[in-house]
C-alpha positions, 0 to 999 in steps of 0.5 A: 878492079877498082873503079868510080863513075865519072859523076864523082869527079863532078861531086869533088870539094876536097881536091878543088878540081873546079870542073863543070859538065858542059856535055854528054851528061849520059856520060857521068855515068861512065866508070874510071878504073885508073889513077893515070891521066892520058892526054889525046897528043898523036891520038888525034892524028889518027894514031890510037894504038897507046889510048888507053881505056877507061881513063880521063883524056885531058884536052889542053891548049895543044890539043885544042888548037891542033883541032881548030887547024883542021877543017871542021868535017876533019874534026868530026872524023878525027873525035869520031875515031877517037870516041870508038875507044872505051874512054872515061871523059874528057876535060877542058883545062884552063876555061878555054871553049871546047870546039863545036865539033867536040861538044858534038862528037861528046854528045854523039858518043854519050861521053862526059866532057868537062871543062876546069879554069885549072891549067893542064898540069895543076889539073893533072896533079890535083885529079892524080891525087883524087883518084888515087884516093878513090880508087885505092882498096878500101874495108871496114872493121869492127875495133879501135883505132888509137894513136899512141905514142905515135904509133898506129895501134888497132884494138881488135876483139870480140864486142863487150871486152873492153876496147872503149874502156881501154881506149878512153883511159888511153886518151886520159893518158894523152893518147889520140883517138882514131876511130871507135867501133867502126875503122874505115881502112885504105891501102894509100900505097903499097905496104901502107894502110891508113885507118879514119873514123867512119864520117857518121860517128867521127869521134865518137865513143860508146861506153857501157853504162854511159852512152855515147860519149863525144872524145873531141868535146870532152877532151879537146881537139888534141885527143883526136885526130882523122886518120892514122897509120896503121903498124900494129894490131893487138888482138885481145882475147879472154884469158883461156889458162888451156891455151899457150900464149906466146911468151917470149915473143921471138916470132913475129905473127901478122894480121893482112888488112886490104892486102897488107900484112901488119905485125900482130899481137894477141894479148889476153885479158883477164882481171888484174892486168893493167891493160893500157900500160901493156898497150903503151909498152907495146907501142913502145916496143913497136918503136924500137923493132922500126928502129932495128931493135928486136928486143926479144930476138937478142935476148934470144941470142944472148941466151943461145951464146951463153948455153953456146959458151957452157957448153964448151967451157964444160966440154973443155973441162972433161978433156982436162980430166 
C-alpha cells in the first residue's frame, strides 16, 4: 500500500494547505496511507469503533468546543483513549488554539498536531486533492511522451532508434512536447494515467550529435506542456522481414502501465518510412476508435458480408442449373 510521512504535508506549496506544527514533532514521521480524512465526532465520546488508522483527524470548532465542555482530567482521559489508536495526525482548522490538554496528549502519544487558518471543509478539500495526488501508484519509463493532435502518445523502443528524432519533427509540426528520455507515470483515478517530464530534465531533449536541446526555448511555451493523458503507446521496433507484423489491425494489443492497460501498437522502422506522418495518422486514428469507429473492424466487416454474399449468389446459381 501506498503511504507519505506526515513531514510532507508540512513540505506542501502547491495545495497551499497553510499548516504549521505546534506538537509532537516526533510525529511528522508517522506515515498516511489514505486519501479519506476522518473528523474524531463520537470518537471523543468514547466510542472508537469506526476511528480509522492511519488517517489524518481534523479537529474543527466542534470538536474543539465539545472538548473545552469538559473538565480538564475528562479531556486528558478522552485524547489518551483516542491516541491508542494508530492515527496519522491531527490538525487544527480555522487558527483556533488547541486546548492544553490536546498539546499534551499530542506530545505524550508522539502525534504530530498541526493547526491551518483554513476553514474544515476548505482544509478537507484542498488535503483530499493533496493525497490523492501523493498516494496514487507512481513509475518511470524510458521513452517519449508526445501530445499530438490532442491525443497522449507514448514513444517506446530500444535507445538510439529515433525516439527524439521523431519527437523534434513532431514538435516542427505543431505538436506538444510531454517528456523526453524519462516518463514520470501516475494512476490519478481508475483507467486513468497521466505521464510528466521528470522536474530535472523538464523540457529537455537529447539529440544525437546535437546535445541537449531546451523545446520551450527553441520553440515556445506552446510546444510543451506538464503533464498529458496517456491513450495510446507505440512501440517501435527495428525492421526484422522473419517477423509478421500486424496488418490489418483488427485486434487490439495493450501494454499495463501502473495497473492500466493502454492500447498498443508496435510499429516497425526501417529506412524510407515516414515515421512521424504514421504517428500523426495514429493519433488520428485513435480519435476515431474513442468515438466509436474502428475503422479496421469495418473493413473487416464489409469484407466478411461481401465473401457472405458471394458465396450465396453462387450457391444460388448452382441450383439454378
Amino acid at each position: 500500500m501506498n503511504s507519505i510521512r506526515v513531514s510532507q504535508l508540512l513540505e506542501d506549496r502547491e495545495y497551499d494547505l497553510r499548516l504549521t506544527l505546534v506538537a509532537g514533532e516526533r510525529g511528522v514521521q508517522h506515515r498516511i496511507n489514505s486519501s479519506r480524512i476522518q473528523k474524531p465526532g463520537l470518537a471523543l465520546t468514547g466510542f472508537t469503533e469506526h476511528l480509522h488508522p492511519h488517517r489524518v483527524q481534523v479537529f474543527g470548532n466542534t470538536e474543539v468546543s465539545y472538548l473545552l465542555t469538559l473538565p480538564e482530567q475528562r479531556q486528558r482521559e478522552v485524547l489518551d483513549s483516542l491516541f491508542q489508536e494508530e492515527l496519522a495526525c491531527v490538525v487544527v482548522t480555522k487558527d483556533i488554539p488547541p486546548p492544553p490538554a490536546l498539546l499534551e496528549a499530542c506530545e505524550k502519544a508522539g502525534l504530530a498536531l498541526m493547526r491551518t487558518p483554513l476553514l474544515s471543509s476548505q482544509f478537507i478539500q484542498q488535503v483530499q486533492a493533496f493525497l490523492e495526488e501523493a498516494l496514487t501508484e507512481a513509475s518511470s519509463l524510458h521513452g517519449v511522451l508526445m501530445d499530438v493532435f490532442g491525443v497522449g502518445i507514448l514513444l517506446l523502443g530500444k535507445s538510439g532508434i529515433g525516439k527524439s528524432e521523431i519527437a523534434l519533427d513532431l514538435v516542427m509540426r505543431g505538436h506538444r512536447l510531454v517528456a523526453d528520455d524519462i516518463v514520470d507515470v501516475t494512476r490519478r483515478r481508475p483507467g486513468v494515467v497521466y505521464g510528466a517530464g521528470n522536474p530535472v530534465i523538464r523540457h529537455h531533449m537529447e539529440i544525437r550529435g546535437l546535445g541537449i536541446i531546451n523545446i520551450k526555448d527553441l520553440f515556445g511555451v506552446a510546444s510543451v506542456r506538464e503533464r498529458k493523458k496517456i491513450e495510446l503507446v507505440i512501440e517501435l521496433h527495428e525492421w526484422d522481414p522473419q517477423q509478421e507484423y500486424d496488418r490489418l489491425g483488427v485486434e487490439d494489443r495493450f501494454m499495463n502501465i501502473v495497473g492500466v492497460d493502454i492500447p498498443l501498437s508496435v510499429v516497425p522502422v526501417r529506412p524510407g518510412r515516414n515515421m512521424t506522418t504514421i504517428i500523426e495518422v495514429a493519433a488520428r486514428n485513435q480519435l476515431l476508435k474513442q468515438q466509436g469507429h474502428h475503422s479496421a473492424r469495418e473493413f473487416a466487416e464489409r469484407l466478411n458480408r461481401a465473401i457472405a454474399e458471394g458465396a450465396m449468389r453462387r450457391s444460388m446459381g448452382e441450383e439454378v442449373e
